[in-house]
Backbone as CSV, one residue per row, in Angstrom:
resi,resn,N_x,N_y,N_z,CA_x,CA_y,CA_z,C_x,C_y,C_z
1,UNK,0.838,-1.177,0.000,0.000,0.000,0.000,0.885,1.243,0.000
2,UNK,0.669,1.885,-1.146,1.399,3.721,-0.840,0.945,4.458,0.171
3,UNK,1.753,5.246,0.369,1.346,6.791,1.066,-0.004,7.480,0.100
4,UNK,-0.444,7.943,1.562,-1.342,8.939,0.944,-0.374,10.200,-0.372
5,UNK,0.374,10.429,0.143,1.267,11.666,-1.093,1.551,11.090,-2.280
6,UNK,1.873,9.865,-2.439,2.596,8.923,-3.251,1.496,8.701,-4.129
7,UNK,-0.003,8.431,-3.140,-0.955,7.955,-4.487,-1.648,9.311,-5.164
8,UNK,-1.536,10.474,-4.128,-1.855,12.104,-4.798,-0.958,11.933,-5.971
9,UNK,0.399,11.737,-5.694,1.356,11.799,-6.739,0.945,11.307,-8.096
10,UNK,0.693,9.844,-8.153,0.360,8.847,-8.614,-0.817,9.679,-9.820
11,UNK,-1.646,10.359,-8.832,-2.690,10.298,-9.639,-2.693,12.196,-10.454
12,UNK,-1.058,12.914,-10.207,-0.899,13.601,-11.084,-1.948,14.877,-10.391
13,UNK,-2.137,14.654,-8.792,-2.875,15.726,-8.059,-1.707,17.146,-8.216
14,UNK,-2.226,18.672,-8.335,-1.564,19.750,-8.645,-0.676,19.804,-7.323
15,UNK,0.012,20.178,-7.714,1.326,20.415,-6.427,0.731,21.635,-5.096
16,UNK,-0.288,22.229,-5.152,-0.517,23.089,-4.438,-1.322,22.163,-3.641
17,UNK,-1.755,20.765,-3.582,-2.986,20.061,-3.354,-2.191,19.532,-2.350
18,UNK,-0.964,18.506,-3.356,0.364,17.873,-2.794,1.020,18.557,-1.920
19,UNK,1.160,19.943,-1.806,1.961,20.364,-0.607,0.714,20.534,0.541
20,UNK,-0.257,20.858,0.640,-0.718,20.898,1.821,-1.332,19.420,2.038
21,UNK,-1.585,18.476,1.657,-1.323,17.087,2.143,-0.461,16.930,2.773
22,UNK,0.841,16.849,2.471,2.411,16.766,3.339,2.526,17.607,4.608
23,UNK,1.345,18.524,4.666,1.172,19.218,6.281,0.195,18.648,6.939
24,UNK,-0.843,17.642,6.597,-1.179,17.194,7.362,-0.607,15.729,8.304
25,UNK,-0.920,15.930,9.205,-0.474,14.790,10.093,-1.719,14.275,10.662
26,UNK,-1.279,12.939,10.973,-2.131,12.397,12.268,-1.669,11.306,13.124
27,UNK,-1.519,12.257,14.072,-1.058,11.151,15.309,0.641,12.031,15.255
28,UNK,1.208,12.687,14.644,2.014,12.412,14.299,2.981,12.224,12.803
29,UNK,2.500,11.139,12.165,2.233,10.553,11.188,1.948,11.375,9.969
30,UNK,2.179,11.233,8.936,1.854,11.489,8.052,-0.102,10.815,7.503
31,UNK,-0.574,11.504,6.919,-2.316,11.612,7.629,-2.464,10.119,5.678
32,UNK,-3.375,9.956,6.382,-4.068,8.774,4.990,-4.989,9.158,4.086
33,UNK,-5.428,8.799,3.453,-6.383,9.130,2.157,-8.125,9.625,3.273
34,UNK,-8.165,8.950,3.825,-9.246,8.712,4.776,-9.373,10.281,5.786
35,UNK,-8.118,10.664,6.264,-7.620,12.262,6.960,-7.642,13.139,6.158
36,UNK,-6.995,13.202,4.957,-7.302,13.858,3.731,-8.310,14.655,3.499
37,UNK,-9.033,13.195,3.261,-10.653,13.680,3.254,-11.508,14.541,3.825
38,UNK,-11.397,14.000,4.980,-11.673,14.864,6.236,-11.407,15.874,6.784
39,UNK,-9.821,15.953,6.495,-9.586,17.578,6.872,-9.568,18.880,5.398
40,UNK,-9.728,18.122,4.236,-9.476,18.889,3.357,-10.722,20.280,3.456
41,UNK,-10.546,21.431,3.328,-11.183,22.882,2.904,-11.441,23.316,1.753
42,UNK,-11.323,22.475,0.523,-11.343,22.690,-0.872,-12.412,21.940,-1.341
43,UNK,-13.361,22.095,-1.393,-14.111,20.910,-2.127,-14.182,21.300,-3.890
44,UNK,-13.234,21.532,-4.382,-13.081,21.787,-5.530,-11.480,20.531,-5.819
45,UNK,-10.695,20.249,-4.532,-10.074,19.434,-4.668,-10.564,18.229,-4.601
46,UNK,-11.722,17.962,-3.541,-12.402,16.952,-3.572,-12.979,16.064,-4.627
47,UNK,-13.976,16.924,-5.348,-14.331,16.805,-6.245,-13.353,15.717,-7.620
48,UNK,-12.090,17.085,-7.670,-11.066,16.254,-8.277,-10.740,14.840,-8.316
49,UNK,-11.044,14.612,-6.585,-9.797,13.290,-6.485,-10.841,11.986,-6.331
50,UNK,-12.595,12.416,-6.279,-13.195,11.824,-6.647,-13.635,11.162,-7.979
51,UNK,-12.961,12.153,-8.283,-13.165,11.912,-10.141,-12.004,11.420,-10.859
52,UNK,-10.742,11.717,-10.009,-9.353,11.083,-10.473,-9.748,9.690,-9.890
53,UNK,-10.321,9.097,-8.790,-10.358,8.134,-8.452,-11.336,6.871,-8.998
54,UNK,-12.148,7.527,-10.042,-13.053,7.212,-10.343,-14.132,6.423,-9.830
55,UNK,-14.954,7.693,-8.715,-15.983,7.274,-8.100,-17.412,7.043,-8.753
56,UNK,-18.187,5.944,-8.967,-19.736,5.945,-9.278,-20.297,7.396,-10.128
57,UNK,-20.071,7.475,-11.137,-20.832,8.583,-11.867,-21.815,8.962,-10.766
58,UNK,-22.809,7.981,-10.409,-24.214,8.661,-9.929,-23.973,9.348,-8.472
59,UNK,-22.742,8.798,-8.093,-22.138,9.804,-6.337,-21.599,10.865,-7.051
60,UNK,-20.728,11.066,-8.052,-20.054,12.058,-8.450,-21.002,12.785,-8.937
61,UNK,-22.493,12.554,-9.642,-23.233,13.452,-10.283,-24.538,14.239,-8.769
62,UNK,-24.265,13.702,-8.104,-25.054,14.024,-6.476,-24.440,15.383,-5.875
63,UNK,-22.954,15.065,-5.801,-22.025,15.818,-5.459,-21.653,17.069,-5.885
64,UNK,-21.815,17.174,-7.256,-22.261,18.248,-8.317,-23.239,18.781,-8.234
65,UNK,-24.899,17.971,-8.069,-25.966,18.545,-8.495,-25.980,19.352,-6.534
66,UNK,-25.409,19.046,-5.710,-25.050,19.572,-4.272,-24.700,21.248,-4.590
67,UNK,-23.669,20.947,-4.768,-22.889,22.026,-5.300,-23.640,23.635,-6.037
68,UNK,-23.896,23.042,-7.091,-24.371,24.014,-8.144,-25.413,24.263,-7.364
69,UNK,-26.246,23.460,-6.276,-27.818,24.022,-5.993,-27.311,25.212,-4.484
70,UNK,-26.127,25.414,-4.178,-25.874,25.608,-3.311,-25.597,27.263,-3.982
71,UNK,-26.138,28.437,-3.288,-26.121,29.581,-4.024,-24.787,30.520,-3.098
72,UNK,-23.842,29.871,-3.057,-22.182,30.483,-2.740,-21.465,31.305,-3.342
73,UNK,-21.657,31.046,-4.731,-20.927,31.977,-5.873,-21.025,31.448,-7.121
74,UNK,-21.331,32.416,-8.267,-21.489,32.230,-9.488,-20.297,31.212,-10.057
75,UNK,-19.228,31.581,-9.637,-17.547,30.838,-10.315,-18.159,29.335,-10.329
76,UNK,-18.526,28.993,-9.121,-18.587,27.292,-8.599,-19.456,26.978,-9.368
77,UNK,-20.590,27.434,-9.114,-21.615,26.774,-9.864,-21.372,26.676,-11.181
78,UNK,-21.723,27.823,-11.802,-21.083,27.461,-13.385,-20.010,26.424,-13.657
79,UNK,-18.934,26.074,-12.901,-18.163,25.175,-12.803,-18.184,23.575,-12.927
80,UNK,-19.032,23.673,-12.041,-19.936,22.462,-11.872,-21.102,22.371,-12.447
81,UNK,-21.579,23.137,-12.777,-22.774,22.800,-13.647,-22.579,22.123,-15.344
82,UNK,-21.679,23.126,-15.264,-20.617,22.959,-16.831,-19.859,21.011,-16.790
83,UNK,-19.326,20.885,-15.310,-18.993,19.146,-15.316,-20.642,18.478,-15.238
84,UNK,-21.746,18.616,-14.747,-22.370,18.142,-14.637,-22.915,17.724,-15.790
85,UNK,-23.274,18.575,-16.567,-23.846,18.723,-17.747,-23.115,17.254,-18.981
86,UNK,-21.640,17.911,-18.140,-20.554,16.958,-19.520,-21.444,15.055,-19.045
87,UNK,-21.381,15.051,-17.731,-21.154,13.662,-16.921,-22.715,13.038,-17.325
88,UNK,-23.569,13.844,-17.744,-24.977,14.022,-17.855,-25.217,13.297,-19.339
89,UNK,-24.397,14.076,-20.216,-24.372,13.301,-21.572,-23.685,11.809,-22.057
90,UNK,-22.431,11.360,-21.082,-21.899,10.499,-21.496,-22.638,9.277,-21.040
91,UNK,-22.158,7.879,-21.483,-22.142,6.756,-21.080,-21.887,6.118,-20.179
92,UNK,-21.667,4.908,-19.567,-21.270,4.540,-18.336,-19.932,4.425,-18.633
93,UNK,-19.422,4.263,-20.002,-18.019,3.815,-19.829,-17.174,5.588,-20.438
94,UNK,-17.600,6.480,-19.547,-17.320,7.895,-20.061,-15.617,7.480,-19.256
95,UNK,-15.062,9.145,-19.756,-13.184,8.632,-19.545,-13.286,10.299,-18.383
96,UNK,-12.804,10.041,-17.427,-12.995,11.075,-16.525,-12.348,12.612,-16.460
97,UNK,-10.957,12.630,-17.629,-10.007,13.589,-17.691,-10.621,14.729,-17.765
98,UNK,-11.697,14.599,-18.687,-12.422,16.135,-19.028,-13.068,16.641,-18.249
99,UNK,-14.226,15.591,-17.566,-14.740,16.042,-16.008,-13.874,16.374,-14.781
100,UNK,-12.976,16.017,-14.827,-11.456,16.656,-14.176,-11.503,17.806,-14.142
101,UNK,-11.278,18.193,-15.515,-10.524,20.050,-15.830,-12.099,20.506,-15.646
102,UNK,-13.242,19.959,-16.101,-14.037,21.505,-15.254,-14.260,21.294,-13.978
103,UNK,-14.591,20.348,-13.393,-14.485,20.769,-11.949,-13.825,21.409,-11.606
104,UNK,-11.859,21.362,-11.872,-10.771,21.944,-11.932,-10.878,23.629,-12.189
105,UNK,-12.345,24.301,-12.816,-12.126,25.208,-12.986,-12.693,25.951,-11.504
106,UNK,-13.576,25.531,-11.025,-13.755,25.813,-9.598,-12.338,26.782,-8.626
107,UNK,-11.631,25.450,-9.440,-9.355,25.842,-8.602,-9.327,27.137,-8.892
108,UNK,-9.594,27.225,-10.373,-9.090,28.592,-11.343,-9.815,29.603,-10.829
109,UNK,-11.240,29.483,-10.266,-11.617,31.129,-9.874,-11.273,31.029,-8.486
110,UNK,-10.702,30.080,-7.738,-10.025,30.421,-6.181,-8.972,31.306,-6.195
111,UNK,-7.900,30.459,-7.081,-6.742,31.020,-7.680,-6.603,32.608,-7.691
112,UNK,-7.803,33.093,-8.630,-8.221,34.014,-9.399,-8.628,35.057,-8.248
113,UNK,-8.883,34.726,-6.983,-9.156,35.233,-5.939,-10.998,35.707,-5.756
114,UNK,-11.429,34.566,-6.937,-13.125,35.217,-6.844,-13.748,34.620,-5.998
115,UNK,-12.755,33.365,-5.359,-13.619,32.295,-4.327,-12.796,32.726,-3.296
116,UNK,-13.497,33.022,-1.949,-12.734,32.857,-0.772,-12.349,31.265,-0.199
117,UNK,-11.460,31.599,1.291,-11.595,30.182,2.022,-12.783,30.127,2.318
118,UNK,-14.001,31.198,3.112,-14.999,30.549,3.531,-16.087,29.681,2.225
119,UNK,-16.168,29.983,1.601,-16.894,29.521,0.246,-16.393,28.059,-0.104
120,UNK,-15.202,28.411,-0.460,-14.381,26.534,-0.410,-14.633,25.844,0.492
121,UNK,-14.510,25.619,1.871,-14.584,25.110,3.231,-16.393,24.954,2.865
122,UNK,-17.051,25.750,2.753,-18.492,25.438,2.816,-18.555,24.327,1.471
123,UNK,-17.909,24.497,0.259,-18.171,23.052,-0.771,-17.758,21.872,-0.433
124,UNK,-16.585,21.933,0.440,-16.021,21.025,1.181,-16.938,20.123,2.248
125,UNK,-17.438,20.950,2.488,-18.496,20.366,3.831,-19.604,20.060,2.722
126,UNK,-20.481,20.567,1.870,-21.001,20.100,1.036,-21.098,18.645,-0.092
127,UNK,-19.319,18.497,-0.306,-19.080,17.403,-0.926,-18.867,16.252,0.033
128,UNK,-18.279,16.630,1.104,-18.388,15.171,1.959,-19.628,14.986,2.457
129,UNK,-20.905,16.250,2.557,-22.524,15.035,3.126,-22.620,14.631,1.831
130,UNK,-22.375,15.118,0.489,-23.254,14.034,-0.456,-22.158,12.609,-1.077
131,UNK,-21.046,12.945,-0.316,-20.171,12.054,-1.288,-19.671,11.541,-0.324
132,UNK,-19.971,10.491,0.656,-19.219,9.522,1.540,-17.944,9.139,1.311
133,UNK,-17.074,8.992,1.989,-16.124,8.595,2.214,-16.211,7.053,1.658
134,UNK,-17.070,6.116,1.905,-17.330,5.221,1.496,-17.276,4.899,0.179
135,UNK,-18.206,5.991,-0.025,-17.993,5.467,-2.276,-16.606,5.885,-2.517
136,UNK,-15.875,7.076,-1.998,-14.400,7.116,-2.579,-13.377,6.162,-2.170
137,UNK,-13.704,5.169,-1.087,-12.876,4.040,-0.621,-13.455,2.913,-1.352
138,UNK,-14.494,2.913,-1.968,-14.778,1.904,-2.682,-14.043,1.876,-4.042
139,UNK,-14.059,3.010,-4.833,-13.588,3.697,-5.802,-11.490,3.053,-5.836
140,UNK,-11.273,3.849,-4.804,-9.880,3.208,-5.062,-10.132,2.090,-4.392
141,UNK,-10.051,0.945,-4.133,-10.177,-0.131,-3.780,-10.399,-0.735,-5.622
142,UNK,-11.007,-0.724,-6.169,-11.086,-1.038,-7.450,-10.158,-0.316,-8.044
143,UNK,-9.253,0.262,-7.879,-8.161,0.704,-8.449,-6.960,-0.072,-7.737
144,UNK,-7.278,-0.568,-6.717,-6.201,-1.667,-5.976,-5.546,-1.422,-4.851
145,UNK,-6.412,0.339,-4.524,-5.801,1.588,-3.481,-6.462,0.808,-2.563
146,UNK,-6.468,0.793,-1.174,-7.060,1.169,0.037,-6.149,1.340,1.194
């Protein structure tokens, strides 16, 4: 089994994601996929690593339709509405890269300074009630992660 950083690595997570992973701890310790989760404030990263991980379209499309109904800021929603829409048209055997980069654009208006921390931290808390921890441990587990 890898490190939690190793499988961020792995899965080509942005280095700004990767360095504040490497500050979390627990116990001590360097923190697990599972702490991650839990302590992360970005739910625009979330999102990501649900979708890098390739969680259940229909959790990932919950998680979205969460999101966008949530009236925080124009940037996000459009963001997500724009992945939703994509995840909405494809098949079951859709390829996740593209639903990646728009969620990913969520990053770009943080970046951009149009999203605060409190706004992120609130999608964050948003994406973990609709998106269990469970379906994303199920998710890598079929990737061979747990």
């Amino acid at each position: 089994m890898m490190a939690a950083i190793e499988f961020l690595v792995s899965l080509d997570a942005c280095s700004r994601a990767r360095n504040w992973a490497e500050t979390v701890r627990t116990h001590g310790r360097p923190a697990t996929e599972l702490h991650l989760w839990q302590q992360c404030q970005r739910g625009d990263w979330m999102l990501w690593f649900a979708s890098a991980v390739r969680v259940q379209r229909a959790d990932l499309q919950c998680a979205l339709k969460a999101v966008v109904a949530a009236p925080l800021h124009p940037a996000a929603g459009l963001a997500s509405e724009a992945a939703l829409g994509w995840l909405d048209q494809m098949s079951d055997g859709y390829r996740r890269p593209d639903c990646v980069s728009l969620v990913s654009a969520v990053g770009a208006a943080a970046l951009s300074g149009s999203l605060d921390l409190p706004i992120l931290v609130r999608h964050a808390q948003i994406v973990r009630s609709t998106l269990p921890w469970g379906c994303v441990r199920a998710a890598m587990a079929g990737r061979g992660e747990t």
